[in-house]
Steps between C-alpha positions, in 0.01 A plus 500: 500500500607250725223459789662468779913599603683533814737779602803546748449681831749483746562185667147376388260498144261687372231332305272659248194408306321646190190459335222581366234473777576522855475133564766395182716735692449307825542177312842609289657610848446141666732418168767730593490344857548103368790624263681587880419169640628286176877507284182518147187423433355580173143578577395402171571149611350423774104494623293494837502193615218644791406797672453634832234732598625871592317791665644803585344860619701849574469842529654579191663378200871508642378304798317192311783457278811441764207301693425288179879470469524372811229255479719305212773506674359381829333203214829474360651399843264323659403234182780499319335619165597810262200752474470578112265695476131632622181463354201733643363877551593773699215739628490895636282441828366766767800467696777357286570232248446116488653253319332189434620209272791183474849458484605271208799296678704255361770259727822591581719320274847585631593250231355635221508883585850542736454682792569886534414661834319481774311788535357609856194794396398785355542837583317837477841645364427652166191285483263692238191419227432714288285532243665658154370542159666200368374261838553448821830461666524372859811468659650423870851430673540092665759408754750240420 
C-alpha cells in the first residue's frame, strides 16, 4: 500500500498518511503535501539535502497534526524548500502530546519538479489519526 495519497474535498485537498507507527504516518503525510506543491516527484529519487529542527505540542492528536502541517507549510513558504519527510518521536504527556524531531527538506526545484499549487494551510476539516490494526492513518484538509 501506497504510504501516503491525497483526496478531493471541495474547493481544497485532503491529504492522508499511513503507516506503521505514528511517526511514519506523520512522515508519509508531509509526502502527500509536496506532491500538491510539485507537477512529480518520485520520492524514490530524491534525498535530504538538510533538516530543520521541529517541535510541536497539542492537546490531542487531531490538533498536533494540522499544527505539524502547518509548520511545513509555513517552512515551505518562508525557505523555499519541499518538506519530505520527518524523522523523530511522538510522546503521550500529562497534558497532551509533543512532537519532537526534523524535517528532511530538499530545494525547490521549479525546474526539475514543475510547480503545482500554492497551498495556504491546513484545516481541522476532517482532520483525524487513528490508530487501526493494520497502522496508523492520519489525515487533515489544506487550503489552496
Amino acid at each position: 500500500m501506497k504510504g501516503y495519497e491525497t483526496f478531493e474535498h471541495g474547493a481544497d485537498v485532503g491529504i492522508r498518511g499511513y503507516g506503521e507507527t505514528l511517526e511514519e504516518a506523520f512522515s508519509e503525510v508531509l509526502k502527500a503535501l509536496t506532491t500538491l506543491y510539485v507537477e512529480s516527484i518520485d520520492f524514490n529519487e530524491v534525498f535530504p539535502a538538510s533538516e530543520r529542527e521541529v517541535e510541536v505540542s497539542a492537546d490531542t492528536l487531531d490538533e498536533l497534526l494540522v499544527f505539524f502541517v502547518n509548520k511545513a507549510i509555513s517552512l515551505v513558504s518562508l525557505e523555499d524548500v519541499l518538506v519530505i519527510g520527518f524523522q523523530g518521536r511522538i510522546e503521550e504527556r500529562e497534558y497532551g502530546y509533543y512532537l519532537t524531531g526534523k524535517f528532511l527538506v530538499i530545494p525547490f526545484d521549479v525546474e526539475r519538479f514543475g510547480y503545482g499549487v500554492e497551498v495556504k494551510g491546513a484545516t481541522f476539516t476532517q482532520a483525524k489519526v487513528e490508530k487501526r490494526e493494520e497502522g496508523w492513518i492520519v489525515q487533515c484538509v489544506v487550503d489552496v
